[in-house]
C-alpha positions in Angstrom: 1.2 -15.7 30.2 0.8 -12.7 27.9 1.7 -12.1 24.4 0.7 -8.8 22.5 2.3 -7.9 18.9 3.2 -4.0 18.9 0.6 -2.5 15.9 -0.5 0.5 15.2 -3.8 1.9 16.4 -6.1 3.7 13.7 -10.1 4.8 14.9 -12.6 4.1 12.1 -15.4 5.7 13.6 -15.0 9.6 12.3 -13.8 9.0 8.6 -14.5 5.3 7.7 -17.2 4.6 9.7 -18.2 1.2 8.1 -14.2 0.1 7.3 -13.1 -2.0 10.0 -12.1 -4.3 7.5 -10.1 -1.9 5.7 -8.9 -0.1 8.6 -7.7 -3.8 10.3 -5.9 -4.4 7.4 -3.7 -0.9 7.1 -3.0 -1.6 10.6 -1.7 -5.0 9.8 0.6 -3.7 6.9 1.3 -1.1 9.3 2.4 -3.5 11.9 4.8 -4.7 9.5 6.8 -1.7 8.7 4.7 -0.9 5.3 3.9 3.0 4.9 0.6 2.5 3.7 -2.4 4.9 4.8 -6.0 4.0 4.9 -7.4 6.2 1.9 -4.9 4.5 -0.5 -6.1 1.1 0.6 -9.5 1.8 0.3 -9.7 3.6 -3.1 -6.1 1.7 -4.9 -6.8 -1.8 -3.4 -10.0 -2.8 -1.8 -12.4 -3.6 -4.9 -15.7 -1.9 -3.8 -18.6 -1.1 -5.9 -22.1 0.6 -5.2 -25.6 -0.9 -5.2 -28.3 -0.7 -7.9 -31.7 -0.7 -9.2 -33.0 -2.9 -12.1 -36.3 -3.7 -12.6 -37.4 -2.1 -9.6 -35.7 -4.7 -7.3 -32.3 -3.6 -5.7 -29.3 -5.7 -6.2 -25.5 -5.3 -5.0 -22.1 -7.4 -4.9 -21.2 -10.3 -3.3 -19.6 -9.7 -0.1 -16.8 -12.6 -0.7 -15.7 -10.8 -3.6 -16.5 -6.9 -3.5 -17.3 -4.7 -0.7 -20.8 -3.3 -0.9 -21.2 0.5 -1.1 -18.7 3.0 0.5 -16.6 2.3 3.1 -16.6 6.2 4.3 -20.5 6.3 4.8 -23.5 4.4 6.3 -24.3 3.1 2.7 -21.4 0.7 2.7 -21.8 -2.5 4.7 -18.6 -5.0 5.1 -17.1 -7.5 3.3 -15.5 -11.1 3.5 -12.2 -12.8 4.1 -11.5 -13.3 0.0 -12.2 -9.7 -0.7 -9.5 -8.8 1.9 -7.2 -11.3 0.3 -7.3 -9.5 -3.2 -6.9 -5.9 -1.2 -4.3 -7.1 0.6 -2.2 -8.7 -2.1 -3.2 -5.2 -4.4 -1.5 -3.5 -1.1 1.5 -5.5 -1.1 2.1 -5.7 -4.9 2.3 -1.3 -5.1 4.0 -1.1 -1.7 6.8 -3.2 -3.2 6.4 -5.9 -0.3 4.9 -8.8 -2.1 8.4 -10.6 -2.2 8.5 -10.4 1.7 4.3 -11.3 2.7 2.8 -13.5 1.1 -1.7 -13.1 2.0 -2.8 -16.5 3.9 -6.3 -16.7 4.3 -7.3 -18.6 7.9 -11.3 -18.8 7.3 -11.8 -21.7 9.7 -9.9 -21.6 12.4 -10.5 -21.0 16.2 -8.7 -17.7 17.9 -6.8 -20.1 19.6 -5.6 -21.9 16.5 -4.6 -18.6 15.5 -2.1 -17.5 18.1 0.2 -19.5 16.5 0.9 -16.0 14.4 0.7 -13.8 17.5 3.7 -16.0 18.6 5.6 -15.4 15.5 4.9 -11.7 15.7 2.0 -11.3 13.0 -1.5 -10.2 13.8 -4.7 -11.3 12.3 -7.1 -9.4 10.9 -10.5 -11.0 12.2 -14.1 -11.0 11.6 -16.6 -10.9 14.9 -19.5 -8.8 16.0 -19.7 -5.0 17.0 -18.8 -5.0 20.5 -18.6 -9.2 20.5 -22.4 -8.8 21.3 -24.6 -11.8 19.9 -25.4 -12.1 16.3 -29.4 -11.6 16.1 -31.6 -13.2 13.7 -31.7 -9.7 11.7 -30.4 -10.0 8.0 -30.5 -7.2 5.3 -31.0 -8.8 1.9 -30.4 -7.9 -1.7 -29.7 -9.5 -4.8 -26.5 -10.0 -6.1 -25.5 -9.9 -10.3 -27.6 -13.3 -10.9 -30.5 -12.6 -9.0 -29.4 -14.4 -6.0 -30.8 -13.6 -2.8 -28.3 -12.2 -0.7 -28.9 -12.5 3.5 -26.5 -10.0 5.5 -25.7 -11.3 9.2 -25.8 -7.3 10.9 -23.4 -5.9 14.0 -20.9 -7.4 11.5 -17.4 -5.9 12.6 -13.5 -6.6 11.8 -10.5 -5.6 14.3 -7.1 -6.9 14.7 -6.7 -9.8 16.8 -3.0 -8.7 18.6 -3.0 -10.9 22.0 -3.8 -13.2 24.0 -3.0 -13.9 28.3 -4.6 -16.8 30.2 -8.2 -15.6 30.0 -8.3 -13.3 27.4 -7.8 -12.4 23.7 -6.9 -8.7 23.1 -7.7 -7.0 19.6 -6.6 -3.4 18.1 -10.6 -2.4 18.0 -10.8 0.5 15.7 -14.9 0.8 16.2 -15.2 4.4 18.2 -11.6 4.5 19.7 -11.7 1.7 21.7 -7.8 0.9 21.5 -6.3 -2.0 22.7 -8.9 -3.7 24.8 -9.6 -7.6 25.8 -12.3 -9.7 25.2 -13.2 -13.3 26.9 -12.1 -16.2 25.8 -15.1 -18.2 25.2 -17.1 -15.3 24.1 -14.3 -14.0 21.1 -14.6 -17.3 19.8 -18.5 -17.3 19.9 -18.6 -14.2 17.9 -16.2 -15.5 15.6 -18.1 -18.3 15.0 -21.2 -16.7 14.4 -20.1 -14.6 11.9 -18.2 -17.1 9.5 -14.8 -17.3 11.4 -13.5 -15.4 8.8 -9.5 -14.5 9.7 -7.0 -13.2 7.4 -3.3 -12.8 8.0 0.6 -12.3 6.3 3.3 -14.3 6.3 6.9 -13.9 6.0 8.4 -15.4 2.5 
Protein backbone atom coordinates (compact mmCIF):
# COMPACT_ATOMS: atom_id res chain seq x y z
CA UNK A 1 0.00 0.00 0.00
CA UNK A 2 0.91 3.67 -0.78
CA UNK A 3 -0.44 6.82 0.49
CA UNK A 4 1.12 10.34 -0.36
CA UNK A 5 -0.82 13.72 0.43
CA UNK A 6 -0.33 16.18 -2.71
CA UNK A 7 1.93 19.38 -1.20
CA UNK A 8 3.77 21.71 -2.47
CA UNK A 9 7.51 21.52 -2.92
CA UNK A 10 9.66 24.70 -1.90
CA UNK A 11 13.99 24.23 -1.92
CA UNK A 12 15.45 25.91 1.18
CA UNK A 13 18.90 25.60 0.25
CA UNK A 14 19.46 29.05 -2.08
CA UNK A 15 17.39 31.65 0.11
CA UNK A 16 16.72 30.09 3.56
CA UNK A 17 19.44 27.98 3.93
CA UNK A 18 18.96 27.16 7.68
CA UNK A 19 14.75 27.23 7.48
CA UNK A 20 13.63 23.87 7.08
CA UNK A 21 11.42 24.48 9.72
CA UNK A 22 10.01 27.47 8.28
CA UNK A 23 10.01 26.21 4.88
CA UNK A 24 8.05 22.72 6.09
CA UNK A 25 5.67 24.77 7.59
CA UNK A 26 4.67 27.16 4.34
CA UNK A 27 4.50 24.01 2.65
CA UNK A 28 2.05 22.59 5.03
CA UNK A 29 -0.21 25.76 4.92
CA UNK A 30 0.37 25.51 1.40
CA UNK A 31 -0.88 22.01 1.27
CA UNK A 32 -3.93 23.30 2.65
CA UNK A 33 -5.00 25.74 0.16
CA UNK A 34 -3.46 28.86 2.30
CA UNK A 35 -1.60 31.58 -0.02
CA UNK A 36 1.07 32.06 2.28
CA UNK A 37 4.87 32.60 1.00
CA UNK A 38 7.89 31.81 2.98
CA UNK A 39 9.23 35.48 3.63
CA UNK A 40 5.95 36.43 5.26
CA UNK A 41 6.18 33.47 7.60
CA UNK A 42 9.55 33.97 8.55
CA UNK A 43 9.56 37.78 9.22
CA UNK A 44 5.33 38.12 10.33
CA UNK A 45 5.11 34.81 12.28
CA UNK A 46 8.15 32.84 13.27
CA UNK A 47 9.46 34.67 16.46
CA UNK A 48 13.32 34.74 15.83
CA UNK A 49 15.81 36.80 17.53
CA UNK A 50 19.72 37.17 17.21
CA UNK A 51 22.52 36.12 19.60
CA UNK A 52 24.49 38.26 22.02
CA UNK A 53 27.42 39.21 24.04
CA UNK A 54 27.34 40.13 27.78
CA UNK A 55 30.03 39.86 29.95
CA UNK A 56 32.24 38.42 27.40
CA UNK A 57 30.25 35.08 27.31
CA UNK A 58 27.74 34.60 24.31
CA UNK A 59 24.23 33.87 25.03
CA UNK A 60 21.09 33.30 22.71
CA UNK A 61 17.30 32.04 22.89
CA UNK A 62 15.89 29.07 23.71
CA UNK A 63 15.20 26.92 20.81
CA UNK A 64 11.60 25.77 22.26
CA UNK A 65 10.54 29.13 22.21
CA UNK A 66 12.52 31.42 19.67
CA UNK A 67 14.48 30.53 16.66
CA UNK A 68 18.16 31.41 17.09
CA UNK A 69 19.67 33.87 14.53
CA UNK A 70 18.47 34.20 10.90
CA UNK A 71 16.80 31.82 9.12
CA UNK A 72 18.33 33.30 5.64
CA UNK A 73 22.08 32.79 6.70
CA UNK A 74 24.47 30.28 8.36
CA UNK A 75 24.16 32.37 11.67
CA UNK A 76 20.65 30.98 12.33
CA UNK A 77 20.47 27.43 13.68
CA UNK A 78 16.75 25.75 14.07
CA UNK A 79 14.19 25.67 16.39
CA UNK A 80 11.65 23.39 18.25
CA UNK A 81 8.16 21.98 17.98
CA UNK A 82 6.55 24.96 20.35
CA UNK A 83 8.22 27.63 18.43
CA UNK A 84 6.52 26.27 15.29
CA UNK A 85 3.29 26.12 17.15
CA UNK A 86 3.18 29.96 17.92
CA UNK A 87 4.40 30.56 14.04
CA UNK A 88 1.95 28.57 12.87
CA UNK A 89 -1.06 29.78 14.85
CA UNK A 90 0.52 33.74 13.94
CA UNK A 91 0.19 32.16 10.20
CA UNK A 92 -3.32 31.08 10.54
CA UNK A 93 -4.61 33.95 12.62
CA UNK A 94 -3.47 36.81 9.50
CA UNK A 95 -4.32 34.33 6.77
CA UNK A 96 -7.85 34.31 8.11
CA UNK A 97 -7.74 30.34 8.51
CA UNK A 98 -7.66 30.00 12.22
CA UNK A 99 -11.50 29.03 12.27
CA UNK A 100 -10.77 26.10 9.92
CA UNK A 101 -6.98 24.60 11.50
CA UNK A 102 -6.53 24.43 14.61
CA UNK A 103 -2.08 23.86 15.43
CA UNK A 104 -1.70 20.27 17.23
CA UNK A 105 1.48 19.64 18.48
CA UNK A 106 2.54 15.64 18.07
CA UNK A 107 6.05 15.84 20.13
CA UNK A 108 6.11 12.15 21.01
CA UNK A 109 4.90 10.20 18.67
CA UNK A 110 6.43 7.47 16.31
CA UNK A 111 6.18 8.20 12.25
CA UNK A 112 3.99 5.48 12.29
CA UNK A 113 1.69 6.82 14.98
CA UNK A 114 1.61 9.70 12.76
CA UNK A 115 0.08 8.39 9.50
CA UNK A 116 -2.94 8.58 11.03
CA UNK A 117 -2.95 12.37 9.39
CA UNK A 118 -1.39 11.21 6.15
CA UNK A 119 -4.64 9.10 5.96
CA UNK A 120 -6.84 12.02 6.63
CA UNK A 121 -5.06 14.03 4.06
CA UNK A 122 -2.76 16.38 6.37
CA UNK A 123 1.02 16.28 6.41
CA UNK A 124 3.31 16.73 9.30
CA UNK A 125 5.89 18.81 9.65
CA UNK A 126 8.79 16.68 11.33
CA UNK A 127 12.07 17.06 12.96
CA UNK A 128 14.99 14.48 11.94
CA UNK A 129 18.60 14.71 10.89
CA UNK A 130 20.20 16.24 7.65
CA UNK A 131 20.00 13.50 5.23
CA UNK A 132 18.54 10.94 8.20
CA UNK A 133 22.37 10.43 8.93
CA UNK A 134 23.14 9.58 12.67
CA UNK A 135 23.06 12.23 15.29
CA UNK A 136 26.86 12.61 16.53
CA UNK A 137 28.00 13.44 19.93
CA UNK A 138 28.76 17.15 18.59
CA UNK A 139 26.77 19.95 20.42
CA UNK A 140 27.11 23.73 19.97
CA UNK A 141 26.49 25.46 23.25
CA UNK A 142 25.48 28.89 24.51
CA UNK A 143 23.69 30.37 27.17
CA UNK A 144 20.28 31.24 27.12
CA UNK A 145 18.51 34.61 29.06
CA UNK A 146 19.26 32.99 32.68
CA UNK A 147 22.57 31.84 32.11
CA UNK A 148 21.58 28.32 31.31
CA UNK A 149 23.76 26.24 29.38
CA UNK A 150 22.34 25.57 26.26
CA UNK A 151 23.60 21.99 24.24
CA UNK A 152 22.56 21.99 20.39
CA UNK A 153 22.15 18.39 18.90
CA UNK A 154 23.88 19.42 15.08
CA UNK A 155 22.75 17.94 11.33
CA UNK A 156 19.46 19.08 12.96
CA UNK A 157 16.89 19.30 9.96
CA UNK A 158 12.90 19.62 9.51
CA UNK A 159 10.88 18.33 6.18
CA UNK A 160 7.42 17.36 5.68
CA UNK A 161 6.58 13.97 6.43
CA UNK A 162 3.80 13.36 3.14
CA UNK A 163 3.79 9.30 2.84
CA UNK A 164 4.27 6.33 3.65
CA UNK A 165 4.13 2.50 1.39
CA UNK A 166 5.07 -0.83 3.00
CA UNK A 167 8.78 -0.05 3.57
CA UNK A 168 9.08 3.38 3.42
CA UNK A 169 8.16 6.86 4.69
CA UNK A 170 8.32 9.63 2.01
CA UNK A 171 8.91 13.41 3.09
CA UNK A 172 8.75 16.81 0.98
CA UNK A 173 12.78 17.39 1.75
CA UNK A 174 13.39 21.00 1.03
CA UNK A 175 17.35 20.55 2.04
CA UNK A 176 19.26 21.16 -1.60
CA UNK A 177 16.24 20.16 -3.86
CA UNK A 178 15.80 16.88 -2.95
CA UNK A 179 11.92 16.73 -3.69
CA UNK A 180 9.79 14.03 -2.81
CA UNK A 181 12.12 11.23 -1.84
CA UNK A 182 11.78 8.06 0.63
CA UNK A 183 13.44 7.12 3.55
CA UNK A 184 13.53 3.60 5.54
CA UNK A 185 11.37 2.78 7.84
CA UNK A 186 13.40 1.86 10.72
CA UNK A 187 15.91 4.40 10.06
CA UNK A 188 13.13 7.69 9.74
CA UNK A 189 12.15 6.72 13.05
CA UNK A 190 15.76 6.49 14.49
CA UNK A 191 16.45 9.95 13.38
CA UNK A 192 13.31 11.09 14.69
CA UNK A 193 14.06 9.79 17.85
CA UNK A 194 17.36 11.10 18.13
CA UNK A 195 16.50 14.40 17.69
CA UNK A 196 13.46 14.87 20.13
CA UNK A 197 10.64 13.32 17.99
CA UNK A 198 9.44 16.65 17.62
CA UNK A 199 6.27 16.60 14.94
CA UNK A 200 3.86 19.33 14.40
CA UNK A 201 0.68 19.26 12.34
CA UNK A 202 -3.08 21.06 11.52
CA UNK A 203 -6.24 19.88 12.03
CA UNK A 204 -9.49 20.53 10.57
CA UNK A 205 -12.09 22.42 13.07
Amino acid sequence: MKKIVSAPYIDQTERWVNGCESISSVMLLQAMGIAIDPDTFIERDLPHAPYWDYDGKLYGPDPYEVYPGDPHDHTGYGCYAPCIVKALQSALDHEGAADAFEVVDETGKTAAQLCEYLDAGMPVVFWATLDFTPVPEERDHWLLADGTDFAWKCHEHCLLLVGYDDEHYWFNDPWHNHGVCAQPKALVEDCHAAQGMFAVTLKRK
